[in-house]
C-alpha positions as CSV (number, residue, x, y, z in Angstrom):
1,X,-35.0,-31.4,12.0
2,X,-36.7,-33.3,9.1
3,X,-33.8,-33.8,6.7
4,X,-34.2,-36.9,3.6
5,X,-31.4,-39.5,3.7
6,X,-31.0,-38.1,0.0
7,X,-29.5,-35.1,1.3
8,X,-26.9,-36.2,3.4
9,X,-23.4,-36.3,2.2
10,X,-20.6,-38.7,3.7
11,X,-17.2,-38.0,4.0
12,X,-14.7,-41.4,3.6
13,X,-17.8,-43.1,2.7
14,X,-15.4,-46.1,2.1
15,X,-14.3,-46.8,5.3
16,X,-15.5,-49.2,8.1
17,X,-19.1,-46.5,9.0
18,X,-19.2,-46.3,4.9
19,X,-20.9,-50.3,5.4
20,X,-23.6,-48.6,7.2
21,X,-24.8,-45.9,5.3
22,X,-26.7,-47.2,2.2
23,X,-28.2,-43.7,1.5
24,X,-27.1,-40.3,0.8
25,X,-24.2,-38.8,-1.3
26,X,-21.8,-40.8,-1.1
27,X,-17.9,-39.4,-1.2
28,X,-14.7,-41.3,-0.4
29,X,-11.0,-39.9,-0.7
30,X,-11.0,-40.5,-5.1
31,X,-14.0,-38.7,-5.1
32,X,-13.4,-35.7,-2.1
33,X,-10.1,-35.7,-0.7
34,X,-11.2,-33.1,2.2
35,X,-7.3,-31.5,2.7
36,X,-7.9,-30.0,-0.8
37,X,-10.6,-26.8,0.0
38,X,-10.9,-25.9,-3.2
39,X,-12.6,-29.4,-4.2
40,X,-14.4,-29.8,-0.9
41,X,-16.4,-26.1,-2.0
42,X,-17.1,-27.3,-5.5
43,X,-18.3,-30.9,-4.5
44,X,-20.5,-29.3,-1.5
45,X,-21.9,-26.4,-4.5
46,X,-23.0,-29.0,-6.4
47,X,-24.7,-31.4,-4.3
48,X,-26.0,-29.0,-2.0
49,X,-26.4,-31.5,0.9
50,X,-28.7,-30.6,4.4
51,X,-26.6,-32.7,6.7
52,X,-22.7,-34.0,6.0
53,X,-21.5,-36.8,8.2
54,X,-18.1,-36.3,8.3
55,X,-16.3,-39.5,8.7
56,X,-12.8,-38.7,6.2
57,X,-9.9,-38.9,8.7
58,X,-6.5,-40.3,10.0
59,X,-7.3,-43.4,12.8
60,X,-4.6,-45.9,12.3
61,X,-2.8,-45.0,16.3
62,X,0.3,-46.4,15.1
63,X,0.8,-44.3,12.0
64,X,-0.9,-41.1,13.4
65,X,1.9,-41.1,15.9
66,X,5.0,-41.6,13.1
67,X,3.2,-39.0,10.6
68,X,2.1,-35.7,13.1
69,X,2.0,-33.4,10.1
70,X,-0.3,-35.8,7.8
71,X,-2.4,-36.5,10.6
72,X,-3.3,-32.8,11.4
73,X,-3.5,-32.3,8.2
74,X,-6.2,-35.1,7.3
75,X,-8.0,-34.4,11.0
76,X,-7.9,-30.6,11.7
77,X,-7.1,-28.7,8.3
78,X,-9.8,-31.2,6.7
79,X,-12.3,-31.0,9.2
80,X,-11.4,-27.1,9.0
81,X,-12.3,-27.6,5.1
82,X,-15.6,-29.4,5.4
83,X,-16.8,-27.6,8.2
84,X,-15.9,-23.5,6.1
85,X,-17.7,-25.6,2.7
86,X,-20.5,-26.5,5.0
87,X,-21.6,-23.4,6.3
88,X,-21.1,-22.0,2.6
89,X,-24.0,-24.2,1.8
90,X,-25.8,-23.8,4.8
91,X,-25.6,-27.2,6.2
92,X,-25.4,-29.2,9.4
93,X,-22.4,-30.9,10.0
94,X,-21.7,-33.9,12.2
95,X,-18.4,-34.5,13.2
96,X,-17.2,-37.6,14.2
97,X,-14.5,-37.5,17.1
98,X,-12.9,-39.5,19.4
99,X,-12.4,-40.9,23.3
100,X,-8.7,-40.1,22.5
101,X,-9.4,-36.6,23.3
102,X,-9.0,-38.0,27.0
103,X,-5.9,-38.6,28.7
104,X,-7.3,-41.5,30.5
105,X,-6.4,-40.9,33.9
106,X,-10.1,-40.6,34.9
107,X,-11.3,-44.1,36.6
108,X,-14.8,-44.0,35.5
109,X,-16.2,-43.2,32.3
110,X,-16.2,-40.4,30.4
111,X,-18.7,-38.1,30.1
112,X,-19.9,-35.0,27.4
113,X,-18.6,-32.1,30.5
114,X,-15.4,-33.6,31.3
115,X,-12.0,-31.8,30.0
116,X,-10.1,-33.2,27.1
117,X,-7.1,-33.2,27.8
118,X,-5.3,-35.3,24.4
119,X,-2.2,-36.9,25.1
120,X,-1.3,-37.9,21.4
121,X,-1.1,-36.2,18.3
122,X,-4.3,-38.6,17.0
123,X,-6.1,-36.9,20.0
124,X,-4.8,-33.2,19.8
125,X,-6.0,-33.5,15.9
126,X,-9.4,-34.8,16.8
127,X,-9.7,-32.1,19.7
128,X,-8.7,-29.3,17.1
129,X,-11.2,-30.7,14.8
130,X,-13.8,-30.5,17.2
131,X,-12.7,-26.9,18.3
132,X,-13.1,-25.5,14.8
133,X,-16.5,-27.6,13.9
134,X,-18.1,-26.1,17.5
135,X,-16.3,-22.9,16.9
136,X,-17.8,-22.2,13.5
137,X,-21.0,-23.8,13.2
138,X,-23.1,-24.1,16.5
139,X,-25.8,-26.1,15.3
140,X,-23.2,-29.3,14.6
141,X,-22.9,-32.4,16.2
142,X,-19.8,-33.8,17.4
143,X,-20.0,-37.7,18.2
144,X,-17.4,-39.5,20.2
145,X,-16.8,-42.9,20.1
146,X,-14.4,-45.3,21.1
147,X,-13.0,-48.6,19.7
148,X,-15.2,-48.8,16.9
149,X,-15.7,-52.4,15.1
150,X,-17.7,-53.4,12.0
151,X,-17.8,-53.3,8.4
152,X,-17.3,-57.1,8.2
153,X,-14.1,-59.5,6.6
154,X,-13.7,-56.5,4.1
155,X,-13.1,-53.3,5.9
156,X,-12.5,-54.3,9.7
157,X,-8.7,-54.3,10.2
158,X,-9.2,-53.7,13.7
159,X,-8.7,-55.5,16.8
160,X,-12.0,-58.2,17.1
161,X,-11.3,-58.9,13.5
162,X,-8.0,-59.1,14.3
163,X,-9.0,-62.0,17.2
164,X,-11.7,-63.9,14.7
165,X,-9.0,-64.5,12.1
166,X,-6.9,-66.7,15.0
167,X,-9.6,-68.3,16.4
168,X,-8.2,-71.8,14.8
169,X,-5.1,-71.1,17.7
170,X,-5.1,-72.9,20.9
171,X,-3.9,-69.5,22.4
172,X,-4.0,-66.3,21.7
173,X,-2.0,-63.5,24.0
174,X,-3.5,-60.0,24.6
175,X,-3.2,-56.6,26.3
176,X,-5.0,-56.4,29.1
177,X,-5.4,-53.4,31.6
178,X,-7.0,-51.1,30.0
179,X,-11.0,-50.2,29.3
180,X,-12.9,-48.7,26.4
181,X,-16.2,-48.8,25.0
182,X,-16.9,-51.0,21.9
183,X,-18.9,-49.5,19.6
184,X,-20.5,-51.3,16.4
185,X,-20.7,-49.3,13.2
186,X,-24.3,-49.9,12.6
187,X,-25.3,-48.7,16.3
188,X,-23.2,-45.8,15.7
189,X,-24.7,-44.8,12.5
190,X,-28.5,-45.0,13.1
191,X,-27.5,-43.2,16.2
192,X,-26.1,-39.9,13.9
193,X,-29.1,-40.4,12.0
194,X,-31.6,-40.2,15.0
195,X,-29.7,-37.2,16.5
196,X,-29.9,-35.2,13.1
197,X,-33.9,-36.1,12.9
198,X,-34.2,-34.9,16.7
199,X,-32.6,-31.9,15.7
200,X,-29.8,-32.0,18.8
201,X,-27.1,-30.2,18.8
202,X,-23.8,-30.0,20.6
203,X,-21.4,-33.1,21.9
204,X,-22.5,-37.0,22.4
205,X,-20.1,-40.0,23.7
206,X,-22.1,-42.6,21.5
207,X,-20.7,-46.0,22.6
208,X,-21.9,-49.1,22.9
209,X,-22.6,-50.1,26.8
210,X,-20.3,-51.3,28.6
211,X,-16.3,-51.1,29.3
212,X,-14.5,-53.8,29.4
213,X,-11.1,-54.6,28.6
214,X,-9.8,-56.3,25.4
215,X,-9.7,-59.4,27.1
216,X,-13.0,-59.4,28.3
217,X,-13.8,-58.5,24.5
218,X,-12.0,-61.4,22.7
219,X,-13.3,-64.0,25.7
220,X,-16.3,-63.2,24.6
221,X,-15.7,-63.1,21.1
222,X,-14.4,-66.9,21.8
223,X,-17.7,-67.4,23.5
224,X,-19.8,-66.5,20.3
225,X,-18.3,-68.2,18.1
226,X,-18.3,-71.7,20.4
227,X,-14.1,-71.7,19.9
228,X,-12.0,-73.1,21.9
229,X,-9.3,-70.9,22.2
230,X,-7.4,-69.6,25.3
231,X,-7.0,-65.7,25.9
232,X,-4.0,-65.1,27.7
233,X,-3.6,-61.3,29.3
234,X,-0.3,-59.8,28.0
235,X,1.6,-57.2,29.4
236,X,0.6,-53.6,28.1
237,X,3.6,-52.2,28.6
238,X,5.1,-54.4,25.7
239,X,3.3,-52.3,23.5
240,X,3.6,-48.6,25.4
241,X,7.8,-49.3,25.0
242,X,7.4,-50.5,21.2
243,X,4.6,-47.7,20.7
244,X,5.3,-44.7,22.7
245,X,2.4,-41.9,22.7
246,X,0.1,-44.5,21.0
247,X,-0.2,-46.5,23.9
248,X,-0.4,-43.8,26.5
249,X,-3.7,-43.6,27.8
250,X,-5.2,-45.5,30.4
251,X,-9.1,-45.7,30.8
252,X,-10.7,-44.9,27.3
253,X,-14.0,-46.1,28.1
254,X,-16.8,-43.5,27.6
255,X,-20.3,-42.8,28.4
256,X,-23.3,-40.6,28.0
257,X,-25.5,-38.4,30.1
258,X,-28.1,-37.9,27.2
259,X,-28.5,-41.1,25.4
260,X,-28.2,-44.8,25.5
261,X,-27.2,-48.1,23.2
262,X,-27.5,-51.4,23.6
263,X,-24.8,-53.5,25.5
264,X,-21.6,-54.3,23.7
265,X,-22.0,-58.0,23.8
266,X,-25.7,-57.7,22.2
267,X,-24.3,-56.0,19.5
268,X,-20.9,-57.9,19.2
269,X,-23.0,-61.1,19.1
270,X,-25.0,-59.6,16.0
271,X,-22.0,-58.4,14.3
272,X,-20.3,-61.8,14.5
273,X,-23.6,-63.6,13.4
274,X,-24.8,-61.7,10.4
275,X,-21.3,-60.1,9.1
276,X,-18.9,-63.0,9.8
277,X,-21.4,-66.1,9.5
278,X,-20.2,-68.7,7.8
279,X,-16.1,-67.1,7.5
280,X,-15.4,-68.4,11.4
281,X,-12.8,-71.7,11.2
């Protein structure tokens, strides 16, 4: 599919992926707030985009969990919104989704043909999104992706930011046990962009390679940034007791039977070294 970058419109362009797409039509929740359908038709009329990337959604675990009826709203009756205003103008729609989908009982990783099977209302809502974006228009592209990082001191709120801002302690505890995929914003992105120029179709796990488990993450972190910090393994089920249904899941690691990235630590390595340089104590 030959599509310009001019043409392509992003949802919640300013979030964490928003860092990464310095093209298109830009749209964040003052500008396109996708639970309203009314606006989402009159902002898709007048652009007339080829491609939306849909990134406008509920992700914060923790609050998903204490607010089910926002979070279906924001992830299944938006997505339902986008996805009805995008066929209207005749364009192709990738939707971004989610390992969540998963209930993590699976050992290995997952793949595109394995059963969701959601075991949280942040998962059901992504799973209903993708239900109604592959239900309505068979051209899209949904993209899963699992702990996503980037978007540098500004807009990561996330869990390596999280370790880079306590890099000054001699120790720092966290969860172990269980394994995802980190997946860098920038990867992730040019990735959407090469699918929609191939002209694929259907579902992707697009993750970084690799699954390892936090602590392997924020050991290497340490090891990047030549700290000296110790990384302690906690006990998860801390958390699972404090957080019930957001810490649920086991193995959310993913994979893919059609395409590859680069490792996690290559990337993490660039991420830390171009987006953080210089803001490391």
């Amino acid at each position: 599919m030959s599509t310009s970058r001019d043409k392509i419109l992003i949802t919640g362009a300013g979030g964490m992926l928003g860092s990464y797409t310095d093209f298109g039509i830009q749209t964040t929740r003052d500008t396109l707030n996708v639970e309203d359908l009314a606006q989402v038709r009159v902002v898709f009329a007048k652009h007339k985009p080829s491609v939306i990337f849909h990134f406008a959604a509920a992700t914060n675990l923790v609050e998903c969990e204490k607010d089910p009826p926002g979070t279906y709203r924001a992830n299944a009756v938006g997505t339902y919104n986008v996805a009805l205003a995008a066929r209207e103008v005749g364009a192709k729609l990738v939707y971004v989704s989610t390992s969540a989908v998963f209930d993590g009982k699976k050992e290995a990783p997952y793949v595109e043909n394995d059963i969701p099977n959601p075991q949280n209302h942040y998962g059901h809502s992504k799973y209903m999104g993708e239900l109604v974006v592959l239900g309505m228009l068979p051209d899209a592209i949904v993209a899963r992706t699992c702990w996503m990082f980037g978007g540098g001191p500004d807009k990561d709120h996330k869990f390596i930011a999280n370790i880079l801002k306590q890099l000054e302690k001699s120790k720092i505890d966290v969860i172990g046990g269980k394994r995802g995929s980190p997946t860098y914003g920038k990867d992730f992105v040019e990735t959407l962009v090469d699918l929609v120029e191939k002209g694929e179709r259907g579902v992707f796990h697009v993750g970084n390679e690799g699954a390892p488990t936090r602590v392997d993450i924020a050991r290497e972190i340490v090891k990047i940034a030549g700290a000296k910090t110790e990384i302690v393994e906690a006990d998860a089920a801390v958390f699972e007791k404090q957080y019930p249904g957001a810490g649920a899941r086991g193995n959310e690691s993913i994979a893919s039977t059609k395409i590859t990235l680069r490792p996690w630590q290559e990337a993490l390595q660039e991420y830390i070294g171009t987006e953080w340089k210089g803001l490391i104590k």
